[in-house]
LOMILO-550162 format. One record per residue (C-alpha): residue number from 1; residue in three letters; x negated, y, z negated. Coordinates in pm, whole numbers, padded with zeros to 5 digits. Each point is the difference from the previous one (the first is absolute). Last residue first. Example, Ala and Ser with C-alpha at 12.3 -4.5 7.8 and 13.67 -1.06 7.14 Angstrom:
REM residues 2
VEXGU   n res     px     py     pz
VEXGU   2 SER -01367 -00106 -00714
VEXGU   1 ALA  00137 -00344 -00066
REM end
This chain:
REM residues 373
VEXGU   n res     px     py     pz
VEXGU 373 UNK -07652  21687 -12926
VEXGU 372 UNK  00036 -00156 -00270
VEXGU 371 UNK  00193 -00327  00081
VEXGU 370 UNK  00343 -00099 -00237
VEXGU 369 UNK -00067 -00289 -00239
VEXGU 368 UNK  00246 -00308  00090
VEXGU 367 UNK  00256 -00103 -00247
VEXGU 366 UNK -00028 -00339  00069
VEXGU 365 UNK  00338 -00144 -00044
VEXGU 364 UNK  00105  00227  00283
VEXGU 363 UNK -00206 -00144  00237
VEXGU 362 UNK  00121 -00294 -00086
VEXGU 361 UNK  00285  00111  00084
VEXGU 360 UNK -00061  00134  00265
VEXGU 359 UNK -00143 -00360  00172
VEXGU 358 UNK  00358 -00122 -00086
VEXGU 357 UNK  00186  00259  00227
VEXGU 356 UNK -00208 -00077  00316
VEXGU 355 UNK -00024 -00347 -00035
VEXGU 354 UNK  00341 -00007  00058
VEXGU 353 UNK -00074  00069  00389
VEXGU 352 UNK  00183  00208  00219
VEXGU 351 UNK  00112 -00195  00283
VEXGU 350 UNK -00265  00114  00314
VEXGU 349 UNK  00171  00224  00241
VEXGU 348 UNK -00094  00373 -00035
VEXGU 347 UNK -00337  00022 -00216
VEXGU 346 UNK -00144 -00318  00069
VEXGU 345 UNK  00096  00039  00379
VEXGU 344 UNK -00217  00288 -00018
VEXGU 343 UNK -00288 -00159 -00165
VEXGU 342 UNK -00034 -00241  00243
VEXGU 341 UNK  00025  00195  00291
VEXGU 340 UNK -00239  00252 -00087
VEXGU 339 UNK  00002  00293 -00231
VEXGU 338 UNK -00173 -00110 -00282
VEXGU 337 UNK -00101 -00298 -00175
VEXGU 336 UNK -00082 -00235  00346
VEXGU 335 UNK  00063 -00367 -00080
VEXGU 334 UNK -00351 -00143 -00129
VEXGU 333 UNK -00077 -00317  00170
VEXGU 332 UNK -00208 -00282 -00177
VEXGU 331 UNK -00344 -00052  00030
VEXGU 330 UNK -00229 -00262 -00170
VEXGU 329 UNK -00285 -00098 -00207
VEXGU 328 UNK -00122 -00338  00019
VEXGU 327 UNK  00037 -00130 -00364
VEXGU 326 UNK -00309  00007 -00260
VEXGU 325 UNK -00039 -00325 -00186
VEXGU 324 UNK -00049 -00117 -00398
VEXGU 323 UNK  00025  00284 -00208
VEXGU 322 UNK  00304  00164  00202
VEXGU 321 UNK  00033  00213  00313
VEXGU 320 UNK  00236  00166  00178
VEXGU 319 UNK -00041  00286  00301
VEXGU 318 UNK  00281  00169  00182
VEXGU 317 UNK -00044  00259  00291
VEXGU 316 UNK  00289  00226  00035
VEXGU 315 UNK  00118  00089  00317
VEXGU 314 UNK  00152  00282  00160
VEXGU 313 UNK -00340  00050  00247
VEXGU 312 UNK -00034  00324 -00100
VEXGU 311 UNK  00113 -00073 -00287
VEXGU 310 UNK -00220 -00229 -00162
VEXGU 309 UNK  00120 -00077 -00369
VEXGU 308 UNK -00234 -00199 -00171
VEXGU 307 UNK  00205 -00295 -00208
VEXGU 306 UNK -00270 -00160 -00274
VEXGU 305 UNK  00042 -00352 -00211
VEXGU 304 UNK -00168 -00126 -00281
VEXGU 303 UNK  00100 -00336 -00146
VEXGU 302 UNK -00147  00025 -00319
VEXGU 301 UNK  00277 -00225 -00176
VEXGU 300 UNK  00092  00299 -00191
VEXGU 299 UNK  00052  00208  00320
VEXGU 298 UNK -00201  00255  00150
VEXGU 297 UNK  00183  00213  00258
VEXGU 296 UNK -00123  00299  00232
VEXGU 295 UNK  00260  00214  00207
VEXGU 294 UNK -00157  00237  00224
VEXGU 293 UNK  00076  00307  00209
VEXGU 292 UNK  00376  00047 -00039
VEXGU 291 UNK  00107  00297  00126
VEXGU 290 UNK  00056  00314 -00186
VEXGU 289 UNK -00119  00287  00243
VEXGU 288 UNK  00003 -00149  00355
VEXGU 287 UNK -00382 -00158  00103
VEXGU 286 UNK -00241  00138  00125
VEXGU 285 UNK -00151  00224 -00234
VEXGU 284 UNK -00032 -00273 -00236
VEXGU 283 UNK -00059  00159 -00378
VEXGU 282 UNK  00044 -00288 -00285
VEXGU 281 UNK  00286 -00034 -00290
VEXGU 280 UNK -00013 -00262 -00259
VEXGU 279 UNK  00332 -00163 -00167
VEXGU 278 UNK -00119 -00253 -00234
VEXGU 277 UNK  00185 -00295 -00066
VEXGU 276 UNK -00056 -00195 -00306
VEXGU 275 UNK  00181 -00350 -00093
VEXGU 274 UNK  00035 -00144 -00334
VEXGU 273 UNK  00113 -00327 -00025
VEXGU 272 UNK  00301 -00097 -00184
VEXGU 271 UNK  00034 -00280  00196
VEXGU 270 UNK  00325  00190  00180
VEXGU 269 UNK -00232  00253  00107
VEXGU 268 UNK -00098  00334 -00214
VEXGU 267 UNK -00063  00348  00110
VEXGU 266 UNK -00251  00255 -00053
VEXGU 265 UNK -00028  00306  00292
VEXGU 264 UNK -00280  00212  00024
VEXGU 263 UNK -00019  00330  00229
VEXGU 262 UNK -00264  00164  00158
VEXGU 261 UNK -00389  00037 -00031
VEXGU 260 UNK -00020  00268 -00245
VEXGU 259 UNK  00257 -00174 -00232
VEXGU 258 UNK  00369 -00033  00029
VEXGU 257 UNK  00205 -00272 -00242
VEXGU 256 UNK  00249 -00227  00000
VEXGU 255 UNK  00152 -00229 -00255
VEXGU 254 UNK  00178 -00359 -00054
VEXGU 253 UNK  00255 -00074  00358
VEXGU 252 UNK  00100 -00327  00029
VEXGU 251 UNK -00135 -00219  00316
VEXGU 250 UNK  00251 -00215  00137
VEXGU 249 UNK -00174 -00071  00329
VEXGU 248 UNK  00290  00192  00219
VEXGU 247 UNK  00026  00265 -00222
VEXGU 246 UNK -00373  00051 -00060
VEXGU 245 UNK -00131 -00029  00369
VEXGU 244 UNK  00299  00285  00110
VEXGU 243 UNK -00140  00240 -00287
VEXGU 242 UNK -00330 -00077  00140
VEXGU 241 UNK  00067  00127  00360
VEXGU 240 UNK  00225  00311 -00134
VEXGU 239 UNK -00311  00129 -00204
VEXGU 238 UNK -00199 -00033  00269
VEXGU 237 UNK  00277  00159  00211
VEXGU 236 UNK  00008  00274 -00237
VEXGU 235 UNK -00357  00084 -00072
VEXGU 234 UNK -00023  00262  00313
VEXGU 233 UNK  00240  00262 -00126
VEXGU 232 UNK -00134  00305  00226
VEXGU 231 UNK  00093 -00031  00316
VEXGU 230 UNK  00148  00259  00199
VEXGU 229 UNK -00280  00227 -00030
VEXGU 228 UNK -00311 -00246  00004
VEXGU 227 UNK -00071 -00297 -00214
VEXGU 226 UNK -00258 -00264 -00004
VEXGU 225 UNK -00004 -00200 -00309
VEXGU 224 UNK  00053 -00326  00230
VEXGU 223 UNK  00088 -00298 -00218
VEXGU 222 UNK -00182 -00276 -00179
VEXGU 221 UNK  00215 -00246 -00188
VEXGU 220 UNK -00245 -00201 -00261
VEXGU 219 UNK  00170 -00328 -00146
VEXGU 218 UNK -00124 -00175 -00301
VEXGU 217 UNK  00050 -00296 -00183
VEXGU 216 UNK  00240 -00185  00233
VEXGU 215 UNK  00211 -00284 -00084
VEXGU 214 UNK  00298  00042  00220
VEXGU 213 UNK -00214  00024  00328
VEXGU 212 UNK -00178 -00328 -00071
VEXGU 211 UNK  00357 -00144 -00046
VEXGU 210 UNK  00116  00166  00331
VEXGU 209 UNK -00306 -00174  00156
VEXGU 208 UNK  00055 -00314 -00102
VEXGU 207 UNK  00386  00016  00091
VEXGU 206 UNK -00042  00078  00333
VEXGU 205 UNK -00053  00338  00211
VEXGU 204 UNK -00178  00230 -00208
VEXGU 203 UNK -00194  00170  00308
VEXGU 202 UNK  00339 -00001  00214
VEXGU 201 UNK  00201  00109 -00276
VEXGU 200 UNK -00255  00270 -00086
VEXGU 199 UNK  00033  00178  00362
VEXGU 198 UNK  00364  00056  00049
VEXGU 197 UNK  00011  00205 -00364
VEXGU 196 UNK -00342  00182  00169
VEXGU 195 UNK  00170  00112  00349
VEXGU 194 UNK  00300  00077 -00207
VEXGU 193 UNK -00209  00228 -00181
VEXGU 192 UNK  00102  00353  00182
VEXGU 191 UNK  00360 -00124 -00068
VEXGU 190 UNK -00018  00034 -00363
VEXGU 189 UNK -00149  00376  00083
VEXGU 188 UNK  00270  00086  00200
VEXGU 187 UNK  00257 -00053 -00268
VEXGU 186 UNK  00341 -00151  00148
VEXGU 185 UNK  00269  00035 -00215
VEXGU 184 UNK  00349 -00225  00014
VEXGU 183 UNK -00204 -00197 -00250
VEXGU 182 UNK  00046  00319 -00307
VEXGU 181 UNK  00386 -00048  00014
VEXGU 180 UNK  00005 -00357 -00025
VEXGU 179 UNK -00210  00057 -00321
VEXGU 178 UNK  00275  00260 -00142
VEXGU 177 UNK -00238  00271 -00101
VEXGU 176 UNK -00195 -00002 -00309
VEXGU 175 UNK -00352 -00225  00272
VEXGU 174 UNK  00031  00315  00189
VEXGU 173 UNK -00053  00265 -00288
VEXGU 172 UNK -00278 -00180 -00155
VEXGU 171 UNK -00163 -00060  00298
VEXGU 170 UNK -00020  00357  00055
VEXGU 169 UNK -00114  00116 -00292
VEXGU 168 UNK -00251 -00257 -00028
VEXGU 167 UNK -00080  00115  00341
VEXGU 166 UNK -00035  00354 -00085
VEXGU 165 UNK -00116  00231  00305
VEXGU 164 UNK  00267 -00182  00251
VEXGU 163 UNK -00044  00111  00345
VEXGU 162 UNK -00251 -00336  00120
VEXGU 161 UNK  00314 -00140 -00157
VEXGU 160 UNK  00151  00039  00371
VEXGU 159 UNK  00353 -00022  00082
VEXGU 158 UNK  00253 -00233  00221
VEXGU 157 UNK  00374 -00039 -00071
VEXGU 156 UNK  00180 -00267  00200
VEXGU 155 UNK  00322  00028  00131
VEXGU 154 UNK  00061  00349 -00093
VEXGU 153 UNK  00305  00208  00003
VEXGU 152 UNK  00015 -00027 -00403
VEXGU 151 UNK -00376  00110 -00039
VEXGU 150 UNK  00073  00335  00222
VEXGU 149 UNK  00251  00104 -00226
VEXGU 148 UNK -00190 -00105 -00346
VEXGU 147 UNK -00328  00156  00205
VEXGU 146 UNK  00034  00353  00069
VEXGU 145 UNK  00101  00140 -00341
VEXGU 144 UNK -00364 -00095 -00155
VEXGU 143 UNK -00060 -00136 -00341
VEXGU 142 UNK -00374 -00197  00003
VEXGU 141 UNK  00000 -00375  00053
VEXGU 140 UNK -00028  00007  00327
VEXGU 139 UNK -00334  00196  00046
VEXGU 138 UNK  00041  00175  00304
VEXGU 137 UNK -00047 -00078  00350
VEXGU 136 UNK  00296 -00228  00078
VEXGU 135 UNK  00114 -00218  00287
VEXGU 134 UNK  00306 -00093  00017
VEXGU 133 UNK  00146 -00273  00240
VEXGU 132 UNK  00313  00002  00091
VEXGU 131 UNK  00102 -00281  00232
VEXGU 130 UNK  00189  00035  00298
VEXGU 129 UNK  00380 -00005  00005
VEXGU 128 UNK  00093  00406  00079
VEXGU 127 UNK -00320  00146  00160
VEXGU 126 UNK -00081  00319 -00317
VEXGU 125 UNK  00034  00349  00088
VEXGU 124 UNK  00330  00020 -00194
VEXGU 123 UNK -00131 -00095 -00295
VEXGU 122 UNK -00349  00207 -00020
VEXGU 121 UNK  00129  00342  00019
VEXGU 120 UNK  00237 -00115 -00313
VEXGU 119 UNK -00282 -00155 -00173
VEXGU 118 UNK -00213  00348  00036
VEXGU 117 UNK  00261  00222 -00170
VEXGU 116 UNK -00184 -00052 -00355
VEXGU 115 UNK -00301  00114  00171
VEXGU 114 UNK  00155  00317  00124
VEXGU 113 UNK -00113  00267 -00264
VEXGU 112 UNK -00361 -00159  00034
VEXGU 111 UNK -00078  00048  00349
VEXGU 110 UNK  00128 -00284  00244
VEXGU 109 UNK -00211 -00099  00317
VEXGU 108 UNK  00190 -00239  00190
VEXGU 107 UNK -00271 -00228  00268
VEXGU 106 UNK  00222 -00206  00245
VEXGU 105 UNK -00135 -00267  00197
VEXGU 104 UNK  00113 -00237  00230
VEXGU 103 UNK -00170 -00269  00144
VEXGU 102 UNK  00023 -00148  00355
VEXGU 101 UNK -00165 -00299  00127
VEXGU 100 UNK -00255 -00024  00225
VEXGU  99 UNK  00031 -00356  00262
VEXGU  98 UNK -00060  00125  00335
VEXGU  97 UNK -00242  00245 -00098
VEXGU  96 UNK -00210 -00174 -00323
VEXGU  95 UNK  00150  00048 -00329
VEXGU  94 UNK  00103  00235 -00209
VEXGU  93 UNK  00172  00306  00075
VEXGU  92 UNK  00022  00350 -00131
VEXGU  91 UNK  00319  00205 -00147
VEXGU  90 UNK  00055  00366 -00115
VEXGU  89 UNK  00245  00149 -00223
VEXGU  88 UNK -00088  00279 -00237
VEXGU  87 UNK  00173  00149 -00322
VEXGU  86 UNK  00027  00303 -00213
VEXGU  85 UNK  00106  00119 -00330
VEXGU  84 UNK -00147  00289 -00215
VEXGU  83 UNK  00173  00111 -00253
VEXGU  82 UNK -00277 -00076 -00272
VEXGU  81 UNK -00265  00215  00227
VEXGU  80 UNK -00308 -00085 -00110
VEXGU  79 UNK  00001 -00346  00222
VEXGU  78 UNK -00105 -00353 -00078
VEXGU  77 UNK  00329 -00041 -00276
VEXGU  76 UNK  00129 -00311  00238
VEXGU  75 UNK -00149 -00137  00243
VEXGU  74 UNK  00249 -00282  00177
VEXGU  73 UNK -00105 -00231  00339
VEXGU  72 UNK  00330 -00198  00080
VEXGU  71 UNK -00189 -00269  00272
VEXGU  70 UNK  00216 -00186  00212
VEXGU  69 UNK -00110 -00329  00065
VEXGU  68 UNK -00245 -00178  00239
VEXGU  67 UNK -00198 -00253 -00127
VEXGU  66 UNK -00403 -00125  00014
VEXGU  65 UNK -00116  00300  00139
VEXGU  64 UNK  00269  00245 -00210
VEXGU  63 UNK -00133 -00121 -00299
VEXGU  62 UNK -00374  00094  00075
VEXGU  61 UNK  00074  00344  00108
VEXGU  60 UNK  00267  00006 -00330
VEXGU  59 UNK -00344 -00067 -00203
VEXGU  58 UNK -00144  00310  00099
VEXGU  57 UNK  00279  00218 -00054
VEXGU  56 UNK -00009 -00161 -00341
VEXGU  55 UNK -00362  00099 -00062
VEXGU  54 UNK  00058  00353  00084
VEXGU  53 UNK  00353  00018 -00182
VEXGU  52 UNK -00264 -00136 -00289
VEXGU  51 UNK -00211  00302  00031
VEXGU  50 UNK  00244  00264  00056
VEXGU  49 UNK  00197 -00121 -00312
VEXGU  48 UNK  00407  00052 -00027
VEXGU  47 UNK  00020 -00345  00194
VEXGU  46 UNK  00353 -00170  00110
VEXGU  45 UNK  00016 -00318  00261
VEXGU  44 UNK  00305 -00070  00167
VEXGU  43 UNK -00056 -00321  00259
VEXGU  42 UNK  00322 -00121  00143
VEXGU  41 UNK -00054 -00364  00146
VEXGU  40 UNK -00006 -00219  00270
VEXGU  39 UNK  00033  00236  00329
VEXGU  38 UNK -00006 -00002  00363
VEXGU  37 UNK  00033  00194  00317
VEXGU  36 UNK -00220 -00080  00209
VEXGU  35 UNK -00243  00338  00180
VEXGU  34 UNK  00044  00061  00380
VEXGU  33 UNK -00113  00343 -00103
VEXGU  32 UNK  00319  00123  00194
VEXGU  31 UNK  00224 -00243 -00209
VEXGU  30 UNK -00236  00135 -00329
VEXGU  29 UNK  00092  00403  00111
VEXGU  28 UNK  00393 -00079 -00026
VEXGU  27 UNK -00019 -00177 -00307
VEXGU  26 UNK -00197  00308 -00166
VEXGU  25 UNK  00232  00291  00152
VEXGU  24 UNK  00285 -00174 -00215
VEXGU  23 UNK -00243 -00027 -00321
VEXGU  22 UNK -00001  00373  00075
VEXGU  21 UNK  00363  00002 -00009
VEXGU  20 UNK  00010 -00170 -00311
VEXGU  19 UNK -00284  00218 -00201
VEXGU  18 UNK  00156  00289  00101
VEXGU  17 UNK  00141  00055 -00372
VEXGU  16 UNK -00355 -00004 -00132
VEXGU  15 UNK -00107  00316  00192
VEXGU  14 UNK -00284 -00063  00177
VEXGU  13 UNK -00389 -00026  00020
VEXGU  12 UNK -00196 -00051  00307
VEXGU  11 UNK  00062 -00255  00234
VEXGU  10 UNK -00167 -00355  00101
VEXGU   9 UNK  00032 -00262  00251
VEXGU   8 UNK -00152 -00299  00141
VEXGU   7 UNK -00298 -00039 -00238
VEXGU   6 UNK -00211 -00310  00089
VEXGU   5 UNK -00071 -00253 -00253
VEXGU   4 UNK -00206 -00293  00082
VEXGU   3 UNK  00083 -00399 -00076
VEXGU   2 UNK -00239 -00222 -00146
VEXGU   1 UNK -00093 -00268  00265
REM end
């Protein structure tokens, strides 16, 4: 059973330098709660957008359900006052009554004349030998005198390109740095697919199959165009998806192009072959903004095979044919994309993958047209 949250203590705002002594007051409320005591990880997460601190509040609930950490919550630049400088400590539990689990949080709000002090606050509020895992709101590419501090305390460093405007741009500027460098990082949006990257093994899953996969024609990725306010980039895990297919099929990059119904990819395989993927995007009010909603592939054998993403049911539904039978079409599980267990432990625990890096730079190679609005 998914553990609940239950608030076991809040307080108003206070002065930063009480922030021990309060913490203090905290322990001594969770033994009367009856709450454990436990902790895997320091979570400090920074946001200077309403909207995304929204979403990111959001998806701390769902962290702190599957592990119990101390959360480091930082907005900085949110207030019109640029002195401005104020924090709250509160806690909740997880878990049902005999077994809830404590979790710490503390929420800094820093206005723009103390940004650069924010690492400093930060240090000394952090559990000595846990991990430190960052979690950033902004676009990490882009200068800011929060993060070099901040990076070099972190054991893993976790962002979202869903904030990243110019992905050429921002592949670009990943794929200069030191490689090593750019796999410490965890994008949110590469871990959204994992449920997909598990999937296609398991449909291509012998050496027939992988060479029917190699040689296709054409390959249509169709993705949700929904957006709303925190979510407005909706092409890049489609474009992420088929990035991933060309590295690991040897596909070289020869031309894209945008048209009215998306985006148009040209690249060749190893046979010299020419293979086409268009990048299409289709309303589903459903679903999350950007998920995968079909993949469709024709190969140059005419093997012709369709993956339906069902997700309410975290499945996708697989039919194959050729010119001489029809297969039995199948289910395989989808691992949830966002916020559940799945995707959490994707974002904290699993080895970062090399994939990661290589699927850049191909998008890189591409020189991918930027979306009118």
């Amino acid at each position: 059973m998914v553990a609940t949250i239950k608030p076991i203590f809040c307080m108003q705002s206070i002065d930063i330098s009480t922030i021990s002594s309060k913490l203090s007051q905290l322990r001594h409320q969770q033994d009367q709660a009856s709450a454990l005591k436990a902790c895997l990880f320091n979570l400090v997460v920074y946001s200077q957008d309403k909207c995304r601190s929204t979403y990111l509040q959001e998806f701390i609930k769902s962290v702190v359900k599957y592990f119990s950490c101390r959360i480091i919550f930082v907005e900085g630049d949110h207030s019109t006052d640029p002195d401005h400088l104020g924090a709250t400590v509160s806690a909740e539990t997880a878990g049902k009554k005999d077994l809830a689990t404590a979790c710490e949080r503390i929420t800094i709000e820093a206005g723009k004349s103390y940004l650069s002090r924010v690492p400093f606050i930060v240090l000394p509020l952090l559990i000595p030998d846990l991990p430190v895992f960052l979690l950033w709101g902004l676009n990490p590419t882009i200068d800011n005198k929060v993060l070099p501090p901040l990076k070099k305390i972190a054991t893993r460093f976790i962002f979202d390109s869903e904030t990243v405007e110019d992905l050429p741009r921002f592949c670009a500027t990943l794929t200069d740095k030191n490689s090593e460098d750019a796999q410490e990082m965890i994008d949110m949006n590469w871990a959204r697919l994992s449920g997909w990257r598990k999937v296609m093994p398991q449909v291509f899953d012998s050496s027939e199959k992988i060479s029917q996969l190699t040689s296709t024609k054409t390959l249509r990725i169709t993705y949700n165009a929904k957006v709303n306010d925190c979510f407005q980039r909706n092409e890049w895990q489609a474009l992420y998806f088929q990035g991933w297919l060309a590295t690991q099929l040897g596909w070289k990059p020869q031309g894209i192009k945008r048209n009215h119904q998306g985006l148009q990819i040209s690249y060749s395989n190893d046979a010299n072959e020419q293979v086409t993927v268009a990048v299409v995007g289709k309303e589903h009010a459903s679903s999350s903004p950007g998920v995968l909603l079909n993949v469709d592939i024709n190969t140059y054998d005419k093997t012709h095979l369709t993956l339906t993403n069902n997700e309410k049911a975290q499945q996708v539904l697989i039919e194959a044919s050729t010119p001489h039978h029809c297969q039995v079409p199948y289910s395989l599980a989808l691992l949830d994309t966002e916020h559940g267990p799945y995707f959490i432990r994707e974002v904290f625990y699993e080895p970062v993958s090399h994939h990661y890096v290589k699927m850049l730079q191909v998008l890189k190679q591409l020189n991918i047209p930027i979306k009118n609005p």
